[in-house]
C-alpha positions, -999 to +999 in steps of 0.1 A: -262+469+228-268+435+248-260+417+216-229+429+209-219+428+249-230+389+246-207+390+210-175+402+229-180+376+259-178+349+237-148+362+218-133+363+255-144+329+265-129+316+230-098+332+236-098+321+274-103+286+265-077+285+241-053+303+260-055+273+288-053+249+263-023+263+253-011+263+288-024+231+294-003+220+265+026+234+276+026+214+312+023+187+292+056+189+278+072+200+310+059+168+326+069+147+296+104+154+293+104+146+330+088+109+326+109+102+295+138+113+317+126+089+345+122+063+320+155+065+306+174+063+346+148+031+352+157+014+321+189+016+331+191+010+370+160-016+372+168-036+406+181-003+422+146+016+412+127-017+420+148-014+455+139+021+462+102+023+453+097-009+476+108+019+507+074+036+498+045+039+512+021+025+488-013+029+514-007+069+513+005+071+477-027+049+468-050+070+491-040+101+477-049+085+447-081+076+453-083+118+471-073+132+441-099+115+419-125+121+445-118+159+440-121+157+406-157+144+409-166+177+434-147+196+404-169+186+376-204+188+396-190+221+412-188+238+374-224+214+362-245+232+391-230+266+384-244+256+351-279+250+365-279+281+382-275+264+414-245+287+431-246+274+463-237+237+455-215+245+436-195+270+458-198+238+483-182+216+461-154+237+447-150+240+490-149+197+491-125+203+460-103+229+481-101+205+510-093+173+490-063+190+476-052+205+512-054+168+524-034+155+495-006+178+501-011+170+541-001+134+530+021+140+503+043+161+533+037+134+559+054+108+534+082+132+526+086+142+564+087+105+568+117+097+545+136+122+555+136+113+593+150+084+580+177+102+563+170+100+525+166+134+507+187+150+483+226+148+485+218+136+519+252+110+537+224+083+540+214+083+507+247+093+490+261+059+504+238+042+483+242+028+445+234+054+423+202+040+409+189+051+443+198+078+445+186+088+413+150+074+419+146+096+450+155+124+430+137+120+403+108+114+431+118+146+448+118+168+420+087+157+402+059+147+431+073+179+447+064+200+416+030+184+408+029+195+443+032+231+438+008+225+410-016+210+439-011+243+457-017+264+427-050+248+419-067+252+451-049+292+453-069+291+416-103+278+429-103+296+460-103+329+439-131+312+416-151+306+448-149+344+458-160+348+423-193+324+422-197+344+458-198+379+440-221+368+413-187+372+389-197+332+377-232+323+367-250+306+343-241+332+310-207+331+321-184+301+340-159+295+312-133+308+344-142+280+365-148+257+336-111+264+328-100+263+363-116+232+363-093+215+334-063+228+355-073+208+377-079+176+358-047+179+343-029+175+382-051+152+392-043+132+352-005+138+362-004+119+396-021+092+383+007+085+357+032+098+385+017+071+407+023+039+391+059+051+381+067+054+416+049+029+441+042-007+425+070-009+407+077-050+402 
């Protein structure tokens, strides 16, 4: 009887595992299009892009950097003592995780909430007045650090229901492909920013 219960939890965690990587996948694409679409507008508006991304902050878009690989670090020793048995580091990690991401979106809106005191958000009379390679930079920056930012927010919703998981005993040792995979969710943000990153802070 224990055999065959242990046979149909690994046919779960297969088809878990695939199932994120399919999911996974498909972010991929969505983020993609969006950098081969941001590409294409730089390519073709280079001193207006070079012009806007010089009106960023580049000390909060470098520190959230620098947060957001910081939380993958917690991530991957959260799921390794969960491993080991260990539950309470790890439920204290995925807790440093959970707060790193809170204070990359605290930084993330503090940079927005800065930009548009000054008038430039979307279809905004300051920044419509400008050439439209600005205005299609802030757009584009807009549209995607706002949705990696919902991403952000999903994650941490994600490994705040894993932690209530690890707390009930729901993850241990025999069985933390959930967090595991909750875990490459989260890589794959904190993978996004850091292309997202470079495309819109040190532009030369």
């Amino acid at each position: 009887m224990n055999i065959m219960s242990e046979a149909g939890d690994i046919r779960d965690d297969t088809g878990a595992k695939v199932g994120m990587w399919l999911f996974l996948l498909s972010e991929i694409l969505l983020f993609g299009g969006m950098f081969i679409l941001y590409s294409a507008y730089r390519f073709k508006n280079p001193v207006d892009f070079h012009n806007a991304s010089g009106e960023l902050d580049v000390t909060l878009g470098t520190l959230n950097t620098l947060i957001l690989l910081t939380s993958s670090l917690t991530m991957a020793l959260s799921i390794s003592a969960i491993q080991k048995g260990q539950r309470r580091p790890s439920t204290y990690l995925l807790v440093a995780t959970i707060f790193f991401g809170l204070l990359f979106l605290l930084n993330k809106g503090i940079e927005w909430g800065a930009k548009i005191d000054h008038g430039i958000y979307p279809n905004s009379s300051t920044l419509l007045d400008r050439p439209r390679g600005e205005i299609l930079f802030f757009g584009l920056y807009y549209v995607m650090t706002g949705l990696h930012g919902l991403h952000v927010l999903a994650g941490i919703c994600l490994l705040a229901v894993m932690m209530a998981f690890i707390l009930k005993g729901k993850i241990h040792p025999s069985r933390f492909t959930p967090l595991e995979n909750s875990g490459l969710y989260w890589h794959l943000v904190d993978i996004i920013w850091i292309f997202l990153y470079p495309l819109f802070y040190p532009i030369t």
